[in-house]
C-alpha positions as CSV (number, residue, x, y, z in Angstrom):
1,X,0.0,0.0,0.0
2,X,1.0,3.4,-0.9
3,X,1.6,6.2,1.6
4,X,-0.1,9.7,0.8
5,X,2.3,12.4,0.0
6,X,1.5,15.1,2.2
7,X,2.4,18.8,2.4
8,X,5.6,19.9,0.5
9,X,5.2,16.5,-1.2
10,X,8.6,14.5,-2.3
11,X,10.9,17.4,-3.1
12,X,10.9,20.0,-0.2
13,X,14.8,20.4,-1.1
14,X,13.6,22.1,-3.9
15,X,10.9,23.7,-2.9
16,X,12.7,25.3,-0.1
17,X,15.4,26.5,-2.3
18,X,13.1,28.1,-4.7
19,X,11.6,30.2,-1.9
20,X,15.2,31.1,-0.5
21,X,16.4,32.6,-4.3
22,X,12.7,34.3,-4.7
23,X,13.1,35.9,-1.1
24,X,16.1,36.8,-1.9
25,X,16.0,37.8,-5.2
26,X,13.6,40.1,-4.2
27,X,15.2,41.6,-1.4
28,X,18.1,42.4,-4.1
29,X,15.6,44.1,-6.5
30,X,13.9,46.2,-3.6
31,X,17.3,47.6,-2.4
32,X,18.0,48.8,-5.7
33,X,14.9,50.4,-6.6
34,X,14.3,51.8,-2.9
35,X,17.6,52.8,-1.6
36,X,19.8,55.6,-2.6
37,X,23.1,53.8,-3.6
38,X,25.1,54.6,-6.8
39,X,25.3,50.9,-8.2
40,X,21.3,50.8,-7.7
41,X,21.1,49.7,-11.2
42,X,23.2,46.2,-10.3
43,X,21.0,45.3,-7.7
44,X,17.6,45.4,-9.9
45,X,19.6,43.6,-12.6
46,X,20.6,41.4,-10.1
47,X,17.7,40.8,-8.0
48,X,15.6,40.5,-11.3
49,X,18.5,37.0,-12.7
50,X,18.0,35.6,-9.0
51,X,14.5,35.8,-9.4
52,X,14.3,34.5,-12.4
53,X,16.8,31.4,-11.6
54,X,14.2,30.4,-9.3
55,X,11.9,29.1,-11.4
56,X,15.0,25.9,-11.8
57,X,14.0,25.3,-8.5
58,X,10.2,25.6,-9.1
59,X,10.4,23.1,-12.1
60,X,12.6,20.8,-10.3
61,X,10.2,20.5,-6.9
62,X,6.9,20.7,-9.7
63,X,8.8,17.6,-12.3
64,X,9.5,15.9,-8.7
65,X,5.9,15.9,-7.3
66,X,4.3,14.1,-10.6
67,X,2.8,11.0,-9.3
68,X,2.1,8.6,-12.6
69,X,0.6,5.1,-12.0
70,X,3.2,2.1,-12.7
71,X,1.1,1.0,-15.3
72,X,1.9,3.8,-17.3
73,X,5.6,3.3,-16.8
74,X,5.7,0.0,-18.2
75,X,7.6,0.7,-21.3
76,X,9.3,3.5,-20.7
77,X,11.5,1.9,-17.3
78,X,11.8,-1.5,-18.2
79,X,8.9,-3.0,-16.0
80,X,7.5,-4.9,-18.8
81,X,6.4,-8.1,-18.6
82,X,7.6,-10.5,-21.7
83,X,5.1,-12.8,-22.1
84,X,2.6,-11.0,-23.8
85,X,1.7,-12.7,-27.2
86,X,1.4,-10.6,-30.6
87,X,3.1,-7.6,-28.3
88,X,6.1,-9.7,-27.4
89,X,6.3,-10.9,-30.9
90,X,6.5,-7.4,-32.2
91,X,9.0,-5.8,-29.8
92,X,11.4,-9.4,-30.6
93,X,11.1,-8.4,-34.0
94,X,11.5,-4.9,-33.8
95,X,14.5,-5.2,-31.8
96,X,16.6,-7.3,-34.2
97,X,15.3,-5.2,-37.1
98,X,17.1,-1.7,-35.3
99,X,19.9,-4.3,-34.0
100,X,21.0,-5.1,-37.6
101,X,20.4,-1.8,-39.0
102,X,22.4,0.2,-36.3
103,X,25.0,-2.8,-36.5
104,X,25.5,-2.2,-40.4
105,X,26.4,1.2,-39.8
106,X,28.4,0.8,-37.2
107,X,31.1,-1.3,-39.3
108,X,30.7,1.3,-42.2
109,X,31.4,4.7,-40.9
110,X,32.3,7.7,-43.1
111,X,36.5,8.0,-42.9
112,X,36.9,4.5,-42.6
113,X,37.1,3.8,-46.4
114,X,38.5,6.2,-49.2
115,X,36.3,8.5,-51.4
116,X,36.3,7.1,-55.1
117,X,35.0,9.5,-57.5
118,X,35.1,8.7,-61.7
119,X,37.8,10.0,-63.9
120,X,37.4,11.9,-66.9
121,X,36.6,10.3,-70.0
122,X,34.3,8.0,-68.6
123,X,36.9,5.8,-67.5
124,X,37.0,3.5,-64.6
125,X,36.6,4.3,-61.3
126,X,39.8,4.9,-59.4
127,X,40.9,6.7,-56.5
128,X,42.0,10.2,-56.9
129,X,43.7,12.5,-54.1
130,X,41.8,16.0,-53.4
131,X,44.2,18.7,-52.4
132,X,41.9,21.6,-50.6
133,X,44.0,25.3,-50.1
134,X,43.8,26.8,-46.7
135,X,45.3,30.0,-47.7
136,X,43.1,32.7,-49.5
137,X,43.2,32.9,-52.9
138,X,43.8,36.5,-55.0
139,X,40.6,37.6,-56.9
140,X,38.1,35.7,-54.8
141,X,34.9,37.7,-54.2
142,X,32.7,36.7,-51.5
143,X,29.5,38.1,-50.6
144,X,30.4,39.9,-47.8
């Protein structure tokens, strides 16, 4: 049996700290706006970030409190059962398809082999040696 989550709920860490940067934060802004200090203009700017960093905290203590049933984390945590039939069936075959297709690229990757491009004349195909420059060239316009 389940025990009810009560008050804060699972993430009062969070919660807490959310609070602490919004308090904060808005202490910071007041100063600035309210007292008569030269770097005034810092502590709204400031106050303002802080503030607005608290919403992390927010989102973390909201993400943490989502309650979803068990049954709807079957598939996504591995808490699925394998004996299902047609469903069991599928996911097998699935599985092997994506094993064998990321397998076949794995063994094939892009500098592993050289480029072969087709010489002029319609001739065979041979390997042919591309020399890029890395110094500008005279007389290139760019649009720029």
């Amino acid at each position: 049996m389940e025990t009810a989550i009560r008050g804060l709920g699972r993430c009062s860490c969070a919660f807490w700290l959310a609070v602490v940067f919004d308090v904060f934060g808005l202490i910071v802004l007041l100063v600035g706006v309210f007292a008569d200090l030269f770097f005034y203009d810092f502590l709204i700017y400031a106050g303002a970030i802080i503030i607005f960093l608290s919403l992390v905290w927010w989102v973390f203590w909201y993400t943490g409190n989502i309650e979803v049933p068990p049954e709807d984390l079957e598939d996504d945590v591995g808490l699925l059962k394998k004996d299902r039939g047609i469903d069991a069936l599928v996911r097998r075959l699935s599985s092997r398809l994506s094993n064998g297709i990321r397998s076949s690229f794995r063994g094939n990757r892009r500098g592993d082999q050289p480029v072969t491009v087709p010489t002029r004349g319609g001739g065979s195909r041979g390997q042919i040696p591309v020399t890029l420059p890395m110094a500008p060239q005279e007389g290139l316009h760019t649009v720029s």
